[in-house]
Every structure is written in C-alpha cells, then in structure tokens.
C-alpha positions in Angstrom: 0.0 0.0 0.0 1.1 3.5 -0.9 0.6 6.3 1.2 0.6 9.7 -0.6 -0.5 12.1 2.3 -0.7 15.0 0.3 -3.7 13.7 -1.8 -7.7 15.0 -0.2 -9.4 11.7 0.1 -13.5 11.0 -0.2 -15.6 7.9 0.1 -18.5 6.7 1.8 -18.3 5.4 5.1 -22.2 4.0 5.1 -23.2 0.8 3.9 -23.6 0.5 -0.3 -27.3 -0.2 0.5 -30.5 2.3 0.2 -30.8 3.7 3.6 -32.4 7.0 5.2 -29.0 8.3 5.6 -26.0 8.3 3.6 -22.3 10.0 5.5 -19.6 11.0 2.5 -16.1 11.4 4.1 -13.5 14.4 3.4 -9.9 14.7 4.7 -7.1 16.1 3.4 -5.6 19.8 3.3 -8.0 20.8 0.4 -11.3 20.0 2.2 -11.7 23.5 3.0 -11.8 24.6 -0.5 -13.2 21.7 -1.9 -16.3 22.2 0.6 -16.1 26.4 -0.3 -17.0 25.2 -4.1 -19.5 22.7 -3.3 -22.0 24.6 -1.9 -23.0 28.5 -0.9 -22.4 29.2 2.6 -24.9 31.7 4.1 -22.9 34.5 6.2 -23.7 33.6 9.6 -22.7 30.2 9.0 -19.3 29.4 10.3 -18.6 26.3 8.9 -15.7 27.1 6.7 -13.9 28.8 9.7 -10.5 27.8 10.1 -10.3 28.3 14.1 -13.4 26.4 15.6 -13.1 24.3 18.4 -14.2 21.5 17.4 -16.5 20.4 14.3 -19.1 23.1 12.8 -22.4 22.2 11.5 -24.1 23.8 9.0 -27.9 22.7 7.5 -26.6 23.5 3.2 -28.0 21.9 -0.4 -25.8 20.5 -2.5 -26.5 21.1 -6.5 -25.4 18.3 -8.6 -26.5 19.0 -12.4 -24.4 18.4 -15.4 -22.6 15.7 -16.0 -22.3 15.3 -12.4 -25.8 14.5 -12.1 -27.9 11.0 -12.7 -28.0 9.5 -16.6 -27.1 13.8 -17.6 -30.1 14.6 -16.0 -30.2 18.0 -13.8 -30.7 17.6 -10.3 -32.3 19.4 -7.9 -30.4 20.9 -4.9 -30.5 18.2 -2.1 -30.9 18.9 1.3 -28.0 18.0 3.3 -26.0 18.8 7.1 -21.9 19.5 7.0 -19.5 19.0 9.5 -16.0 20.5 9.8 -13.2 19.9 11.5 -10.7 22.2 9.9 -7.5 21.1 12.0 -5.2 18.5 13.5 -8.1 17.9 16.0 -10.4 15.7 13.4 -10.1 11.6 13.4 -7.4 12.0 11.0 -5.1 14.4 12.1 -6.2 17.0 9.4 -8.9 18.9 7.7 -12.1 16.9 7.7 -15.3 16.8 6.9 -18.6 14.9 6.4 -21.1 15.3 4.8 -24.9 13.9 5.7 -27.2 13.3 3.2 -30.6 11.2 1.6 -28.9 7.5 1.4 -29.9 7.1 -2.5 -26.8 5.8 -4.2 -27.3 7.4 -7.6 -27.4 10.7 -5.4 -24.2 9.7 -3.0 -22.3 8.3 -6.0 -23.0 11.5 -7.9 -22.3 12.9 -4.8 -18.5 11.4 -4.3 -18.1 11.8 -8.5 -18.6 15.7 -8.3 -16.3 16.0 -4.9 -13.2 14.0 -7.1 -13.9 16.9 -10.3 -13.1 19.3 -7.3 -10.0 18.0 -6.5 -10.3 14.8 -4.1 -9.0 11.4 -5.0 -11.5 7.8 -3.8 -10.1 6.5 -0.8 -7.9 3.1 -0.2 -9.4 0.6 1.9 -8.9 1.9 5.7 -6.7 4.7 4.7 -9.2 7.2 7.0 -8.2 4.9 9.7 -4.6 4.8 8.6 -4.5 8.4 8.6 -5.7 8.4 12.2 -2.9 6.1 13.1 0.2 7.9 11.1 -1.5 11.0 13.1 -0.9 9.4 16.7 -4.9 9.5 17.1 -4.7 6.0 17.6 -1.7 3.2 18.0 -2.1 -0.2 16.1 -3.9 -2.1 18.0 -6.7 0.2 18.1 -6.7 0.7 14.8 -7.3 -2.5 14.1 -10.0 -2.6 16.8 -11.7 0.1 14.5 -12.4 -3.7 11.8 -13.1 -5.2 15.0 -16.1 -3.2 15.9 -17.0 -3.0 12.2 -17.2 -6.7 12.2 -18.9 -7.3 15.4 -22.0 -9.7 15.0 -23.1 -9.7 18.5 -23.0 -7.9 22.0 -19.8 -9.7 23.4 -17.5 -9.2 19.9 -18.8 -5.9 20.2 -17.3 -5.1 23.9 -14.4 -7.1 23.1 -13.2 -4.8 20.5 -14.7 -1.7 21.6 -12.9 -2.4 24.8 -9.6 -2.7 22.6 -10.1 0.3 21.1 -10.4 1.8 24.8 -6.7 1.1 25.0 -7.0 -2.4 27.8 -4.1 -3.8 25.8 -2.2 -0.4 24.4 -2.4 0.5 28.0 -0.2 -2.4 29.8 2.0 -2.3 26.7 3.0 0.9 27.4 3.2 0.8 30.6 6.0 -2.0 30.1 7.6 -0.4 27.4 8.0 2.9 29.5 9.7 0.5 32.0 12.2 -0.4 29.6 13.2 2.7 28.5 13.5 3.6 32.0 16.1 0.6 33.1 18.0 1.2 28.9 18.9 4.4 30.3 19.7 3.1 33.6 22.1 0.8 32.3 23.9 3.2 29.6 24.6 5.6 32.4 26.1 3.1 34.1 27.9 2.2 31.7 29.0 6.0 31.0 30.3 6.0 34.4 32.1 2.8 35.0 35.4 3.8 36.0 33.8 5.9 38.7 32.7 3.2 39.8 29.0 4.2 40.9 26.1 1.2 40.8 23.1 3.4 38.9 21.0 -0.3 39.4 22.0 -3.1 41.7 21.5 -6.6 39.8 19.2 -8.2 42.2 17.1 -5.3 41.3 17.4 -5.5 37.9 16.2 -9.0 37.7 13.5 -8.7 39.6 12.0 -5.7 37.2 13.0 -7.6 34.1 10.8 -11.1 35.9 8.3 -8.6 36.3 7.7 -7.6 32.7 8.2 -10.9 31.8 5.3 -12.1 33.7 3.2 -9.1 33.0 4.0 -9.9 29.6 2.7 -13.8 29.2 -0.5 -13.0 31.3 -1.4 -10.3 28.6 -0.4 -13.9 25.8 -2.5 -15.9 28.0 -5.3 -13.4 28.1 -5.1 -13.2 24.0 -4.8 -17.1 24.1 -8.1 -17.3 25.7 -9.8 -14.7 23.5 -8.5 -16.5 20.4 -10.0 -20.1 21.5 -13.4 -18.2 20.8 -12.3 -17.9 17.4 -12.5 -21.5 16.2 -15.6 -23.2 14.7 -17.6 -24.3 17.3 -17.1 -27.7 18.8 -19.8 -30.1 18.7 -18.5 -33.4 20.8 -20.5 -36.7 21.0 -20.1 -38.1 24.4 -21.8 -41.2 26.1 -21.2 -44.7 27.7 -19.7 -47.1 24.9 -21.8 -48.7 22.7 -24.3 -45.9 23.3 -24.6 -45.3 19.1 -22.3 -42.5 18.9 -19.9 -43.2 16.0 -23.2 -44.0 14.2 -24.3 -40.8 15.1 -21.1 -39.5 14.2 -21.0 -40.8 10.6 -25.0 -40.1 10.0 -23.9 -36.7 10.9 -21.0 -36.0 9.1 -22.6 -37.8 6.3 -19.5 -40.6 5.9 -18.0 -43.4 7.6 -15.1 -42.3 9.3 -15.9 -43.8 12.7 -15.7 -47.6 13.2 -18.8 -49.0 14.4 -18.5 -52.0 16.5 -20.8 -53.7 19.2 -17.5 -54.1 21.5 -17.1 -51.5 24.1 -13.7 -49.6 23.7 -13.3 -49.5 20.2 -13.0 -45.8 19.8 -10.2 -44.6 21.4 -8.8 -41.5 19.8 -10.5 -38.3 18.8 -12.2 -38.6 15.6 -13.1 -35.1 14.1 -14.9 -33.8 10.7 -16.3 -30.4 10.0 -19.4 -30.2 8.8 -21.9 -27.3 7.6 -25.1 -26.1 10.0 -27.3 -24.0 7.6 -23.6 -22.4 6.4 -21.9 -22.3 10.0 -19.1 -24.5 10.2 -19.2 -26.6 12.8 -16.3 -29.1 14.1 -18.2 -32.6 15.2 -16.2 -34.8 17.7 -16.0 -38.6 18.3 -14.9 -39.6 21.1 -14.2 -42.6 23.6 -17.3 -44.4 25.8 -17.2 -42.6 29.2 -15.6 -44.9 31.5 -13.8 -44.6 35.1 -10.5 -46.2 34.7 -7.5 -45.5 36.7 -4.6 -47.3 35.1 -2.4 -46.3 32.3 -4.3 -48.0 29.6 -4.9 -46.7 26.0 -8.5 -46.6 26.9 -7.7 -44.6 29.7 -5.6 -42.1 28.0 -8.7 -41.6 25.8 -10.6 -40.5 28.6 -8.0 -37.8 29.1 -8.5 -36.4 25.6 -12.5 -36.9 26.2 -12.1 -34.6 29.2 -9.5 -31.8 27.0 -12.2 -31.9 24.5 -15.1 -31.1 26.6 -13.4 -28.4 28.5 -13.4 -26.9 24.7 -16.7 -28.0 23.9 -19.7 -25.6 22.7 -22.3 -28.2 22.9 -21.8 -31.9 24.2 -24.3 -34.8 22.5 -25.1 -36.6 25.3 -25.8 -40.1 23.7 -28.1 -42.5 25.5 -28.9 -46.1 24.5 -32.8 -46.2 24.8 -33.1 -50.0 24.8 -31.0 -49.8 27.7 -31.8 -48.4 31.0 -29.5 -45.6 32.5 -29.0 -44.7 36.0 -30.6 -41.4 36.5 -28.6 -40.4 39.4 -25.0 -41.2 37.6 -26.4 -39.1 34.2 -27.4 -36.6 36.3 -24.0 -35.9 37.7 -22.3 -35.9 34.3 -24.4 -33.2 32.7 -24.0 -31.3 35.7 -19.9 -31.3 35.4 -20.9 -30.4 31.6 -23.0 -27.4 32.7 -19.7 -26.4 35.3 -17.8 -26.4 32.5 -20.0 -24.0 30.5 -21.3 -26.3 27.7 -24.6 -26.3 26.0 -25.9 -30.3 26.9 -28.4 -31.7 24.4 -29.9 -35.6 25.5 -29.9 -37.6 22.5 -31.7 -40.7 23.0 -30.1 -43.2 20.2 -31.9 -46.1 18.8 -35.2 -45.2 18.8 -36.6 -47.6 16.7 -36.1 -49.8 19.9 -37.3 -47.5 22.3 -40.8 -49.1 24.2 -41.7 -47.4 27.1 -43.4 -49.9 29.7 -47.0 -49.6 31.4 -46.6 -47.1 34.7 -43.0 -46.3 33.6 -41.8 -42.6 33.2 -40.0 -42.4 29.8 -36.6 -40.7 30.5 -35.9 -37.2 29.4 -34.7 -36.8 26.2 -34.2 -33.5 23.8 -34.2 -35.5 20.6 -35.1 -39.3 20.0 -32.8 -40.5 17.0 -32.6 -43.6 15.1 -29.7 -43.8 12.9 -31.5 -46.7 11.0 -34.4 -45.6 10.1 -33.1 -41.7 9.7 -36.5 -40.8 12.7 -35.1 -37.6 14.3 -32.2 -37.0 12.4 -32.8 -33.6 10.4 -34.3 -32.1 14.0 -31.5 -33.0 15.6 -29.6 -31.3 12.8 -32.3 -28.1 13.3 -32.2 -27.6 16.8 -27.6 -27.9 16.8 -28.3 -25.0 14.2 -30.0 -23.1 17.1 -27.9 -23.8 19.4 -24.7 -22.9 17.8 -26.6 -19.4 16.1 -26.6 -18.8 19.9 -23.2 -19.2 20.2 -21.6 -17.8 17.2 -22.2 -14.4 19.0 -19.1 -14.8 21.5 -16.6 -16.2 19.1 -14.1 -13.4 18.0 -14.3 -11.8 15.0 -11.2 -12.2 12.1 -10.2 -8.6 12.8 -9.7 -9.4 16.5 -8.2 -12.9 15.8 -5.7 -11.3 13.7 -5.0 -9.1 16.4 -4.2 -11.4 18.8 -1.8 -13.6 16.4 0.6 -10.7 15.6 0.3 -9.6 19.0 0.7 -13.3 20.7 3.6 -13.4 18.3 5.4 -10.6 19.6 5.0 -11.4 23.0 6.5 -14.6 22.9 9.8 -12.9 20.9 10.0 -10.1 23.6 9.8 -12.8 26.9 12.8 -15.1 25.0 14.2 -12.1 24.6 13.8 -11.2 28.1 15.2 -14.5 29.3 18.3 -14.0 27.8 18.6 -10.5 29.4 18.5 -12.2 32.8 20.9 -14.7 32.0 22.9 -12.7 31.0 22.8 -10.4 34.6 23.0 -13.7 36.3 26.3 -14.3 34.6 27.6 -11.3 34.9 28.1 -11.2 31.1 28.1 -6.8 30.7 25.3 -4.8 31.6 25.9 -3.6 27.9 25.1 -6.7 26.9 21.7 -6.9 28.9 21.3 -3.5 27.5 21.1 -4.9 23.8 18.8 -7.4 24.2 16.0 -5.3 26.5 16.6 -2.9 23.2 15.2 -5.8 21.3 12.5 -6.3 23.8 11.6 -2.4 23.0 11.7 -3.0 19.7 8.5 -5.7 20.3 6.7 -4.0 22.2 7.1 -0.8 19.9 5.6 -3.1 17.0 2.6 -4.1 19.3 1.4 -0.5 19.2 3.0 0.1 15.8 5.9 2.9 17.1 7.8 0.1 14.8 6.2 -1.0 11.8 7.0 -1.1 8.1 4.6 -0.5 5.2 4.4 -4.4 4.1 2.8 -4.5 8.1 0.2 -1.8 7.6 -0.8 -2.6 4.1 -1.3 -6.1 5.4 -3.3 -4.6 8.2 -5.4 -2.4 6.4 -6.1 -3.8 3.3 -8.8 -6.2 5.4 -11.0 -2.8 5.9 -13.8 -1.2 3.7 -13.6 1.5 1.7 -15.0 4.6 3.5 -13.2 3.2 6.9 
C-alpha cells in the first residue's frame, strides 16, 4: 500500500445499501476549499472557519447538475448537514469533513463523483483509519479494533473490540515499554560511568524488574490465548457410555464413515473429528471414547483424558443414550452437571429409537431428541435444533479482525519474553550490563511493534487492506 498524504481523500463510510442516511467522508488539506465550491455558505454560518473548536455544522443543499448528475439529468439541490473539523483535532489528524445526506446511491455516487472533479482522490481501503494512526490518534492495535467493531455480530464481539479500542491492551504495553526505557537508560549511564565506579542499578534489582515484565508480559499472551480459542468453529462433541450409538451418530452426521462401528465397548479410542456445515456455519463434530472410570495407564484410559480436554473446549456436548438400555438417572445426572460447570450447551440424545418401548406405569426418560440412525427418525431435527444452538453461540466467538489481532500480538510477545530471558541470564552471569542492555533494546523494539511505534509499510498494508472503503 502506498501512502501519498498529500492527496484529499473522499468515500462513503455507510453501507452501499438504500438507507435514510447516507455520511460521505473528506480529509485532506483541500477540504476547506473543496467544501467552499461545493455549496454556498450563508454569512452567519461558520462552517468554513479555520479556528473552531471543534466540528461546525451547518444545514446546506448541495447542487449536482451536469454531468455530475444522474443519466445527464439535472438535479435538484439536495438537502444535506456538513460538518467540519478544519485542523489536526479531526479523526485523521487534518482537515475533515462529512457530509450527511438522503442515502440514494445514484445521489451519493454523484455525490463522491462531483467531490473527485473538485479535486479529491477515492479512498484506499482503511486509509481514513490509517490516517488516524500515522496521526498518533490512535496506536495499532486500536486501529485494528476500528475492523473489529465494524465486524462485530453480537454484543460480546462488540465489547471485546470496543474495549480494545479503549486502549486495555495499548495501555499495559506501554506501561511495560516505559519500563524499559527507564532501566535502557539506567544501564547506559552506568555504563557512562564505569570507571567511577557508581552502581546506577544493583543486579538483584534488575532481575526482579525484568521477571516482572516478563510475567506481566505472558498473562497479557494468555489473556489473548483465551480470546482466540473463541475464534474456532464451534465444537460439537458426541459423548456417552460405549456402545451408546455414537460413532453411528457421528457418521450419519458428518454424512461418511469415518468412525468404526463396532458392538464391542472400547473401540474408539482416539478423537475422531470432521467439520461439517449447520445452515452455512461450520461446525467441528467430535467422536470420542465411551465414558468410563478407569485409573490405570491403559490406551483406553488415555482416551478419557483427551475426552475430558475436549469437553473443556466444547460448545455443545451430545449426550448419547442407549434407549433399549436403561440408564441410571442419578449417575447421568452428575455428568451433565460437570458439563454445565464447565460451561457447555448439553443436548440428550436418546439413540436407537426404533427400539425404544416405554413400559406400562414407567416414566419415559428425558430426552431432547429421539434418533434412530436406521431408520433416519429424528435425524434432520436434531440437525435443526444444533443450528440453534450454535446461532446462539456464534455471537461470543471473536471476530477475524480481532483474531488477527491477537496472532501478531501473541507473536510478539513470545519474541519479547525469550528475549527477556536471555537479558536475565545474561545479569545472572555477569556477562556486561551492555550486553543486557542490547537485548532489552530488542524487547523495546517488540513491544514498539505491538502498538505500531515500529512497523513497516508491508505491516500496515497487510493490516489495512482487510478494511472497507470509506473506513
């Protein structure tokens, strides 16, 4: 991506959809004369002032005729509100405006046509938001949040990036790289007066600062960690006692045979996954081994170890029961209330229906969904009501915006804490405080590309290229 500055910039920063509103954006240093052509300004209107405080506003019609105009047609003037910002105090960092008008497209794409014959060039993807960022409005990370809120499909995406934006990991980051800058000049001077022999930072204290950062730095990886296992599909795992019909489930499910069905208990012991499609929601569906309570160190009992992982990740757990069995009410019980602790969606399946008889004076147990992989009974609402359940869920997983985020950022952080380690080993040995020096300038220099105070343009036209135009 290319970044000529000097160019005024316009798009549209609404939806390209019919609305009651449409907002074109101006920034750039010839917004004030581009917006003194566009329309007549009354003179007690102050919108064109060069010394407000903050953004004028000013009710104006805008006259698009000529060629400007729809299929050569005149127009008549069309009503519309103006805002100014004529300094470095706008979103971008310099002269800006918007401009509020009827959401037609023919009239907003005449609209942005007429403001490029005055002298404004269409906007790159994200380069308003780029802009802001170049302009110290925002660091990085924020900018990035900027997608993230754009993207939001639901309440908790929503607070999740707004709350980025807010600065909660900009914040901590500085904080940390303030630090560093702090003990890099420490040490130098030190090192500027080492024949004096004066001690500007004992080593014990030292160490302890640089375990400090170090720890501050993983819980803010961890934290990102946890926010990106929201990001996955969701996890639908098929759980029950063995032989309860859940590799047939499986395969009826995922529409092939790539469980092995057997009538011997035990014969799924690793993980079997497939993803499969939920009314266009991809979905991971999970196999895995007969619940059982096993204390040795048998293959079957290292499955229930990876049955366990896998529910701790689950979104929604099919809890398979055989109904030509009976179950013990008590001991099911207990396992969908560990499920619930652990914050997953439960749905009872009951499995082989098609030998299900309920006996005079008997209570039939409680099932969400009778299946019968034979005879396909139940099958495509079972398949309806996961849809449901997961459309419920898809709300909370993070967005890509904020997935990308915590990558490059999960990245860095790992760099900067090796980085860190060596620093201390170093002061342990007693290596040079100039060395330790060095590498907490590499640390910076992580940190600095968190926020972006280090980036290159390959990084930000990678970043922004993901945004709309208008953005």
């Amino acid at each position: 991506m290319k970044f000529d500055l000097q160019r005024t910039i316009v798009a549209v920063s609404t939806g390209a959809i019919p609305g009651r509103r449409a907002i074109v954006r101006l920034s750039g240093f010839l917004t004030h004369s581009i917006l003194s052509r566009l329309f007549p300004i009354p003179d007690d209107q102050a919108l064109l002032s060069t010394t407000v405080a903050c953004a004028a506003r000013v009710t104006c019609s805008l006259a698009l005729t000529g060629r400007n105009g729809i299929n050569n047609l005149p127009l008549s003037r069309v009503p519309a509100i103006a805002y100014f910002w004529p300094d470095s105090r706008s979103f971008t960092g310099e002269p800006c405006a918007e401009l509020h008008l009827i959401g037609s497209m023919p009239i907003v794409e005449a609209l942005v046509a007429h403001l490029c014959s005055l002298g404004a060039a269409p906007a790159e993807r994200g380069e308003f938001t780029l802009r802001s960022f170049l302009a110290g409005k925002l660091d990085l990370v924020q900018a990035e949040a900027v997608l993230g809120v754009i993207e939001a499909e639901g309440p908790a995406q929503l607070r999740e990036a707004l709350s980025q934006l807010g600065g909660n990991l900009s914040k901590p980051v500085r904080t940390m790289r303030d630090q560093l800058v702090e003990l890099i000049a420490t040490l130098e001077a030190g090192l500027d007066f080492v024949e004096e022999d004066i001690e500007f930072i004992s080593n014990r204290e030292l160490i302890l600062q640089l375990f400090s950062i170090s720890e501050r730095i993983t819980a803010l990886s961890e934290q990102l960690s946890t926010r990106d296992a929201r990001s996955q599909a969701a996890q639908i795992v098929i759980i029950g006692l063995p032989n309860s019909g859940k590799s047939s489930l499986f395969n009826c499910l995922a529409g092939s045979e790539r469980a092995i069905v057997s009538p011997f208990a035990g014969t799924t012991r690793d993980v079997i996954s497939q993803t499969i499609e939920l009314d266009g929601m991809s979905v991971e569906l999970i196999d895995t081994a007969g619940i059982e309570e096993l204390n040795d160190d048998s293959p079957r009992a290292e499955a229930q170890v990876a049955l366990h992982h896998r529910l701790t990740q689950a979104d929604v757990a099919l809890f398979c029961v055989d109904t030509s069995h009976t179950i013990d009410e008590s001991w099911r019980f207990s396992q969908v209330h560990s499920l619930v602790q652990l914050g997953v969606s439960v749905l009872m399946v009951g499995t082989k229906s098609e030998l299900f008889v309920t006996l005079p004076n008997q209570s039939p147990p409680l099932f969400d969904r009778l299946v019968s992989v034979r005879t396909a009974e139940g099958i495509a609402k079972l398949r309806e009501h996961l849809t449901s359940i997961i459309a419920s869920h898809r709300a909370e997983f993070q967005s890509a915006a904020m997935q990308h985020i915590a990558v490059r950022c999960r990245q860095a952080f790992a760099a900067a804490v090796m980085t860190i380690d060596r620093a201390i080993a170093l002061a342990n040995s007693g290596e040079g405080e100039e060395l330790v020096a060095a590498e907490l300038r590499n640390v910076l220099e992580e940190l600095s590309a968190v926020i972006g105070e280090v980036h290159s343009d390959d990084i930000l036209g990678e970043i922004f290229s993901r945004f709309c135009i208008g953005k």
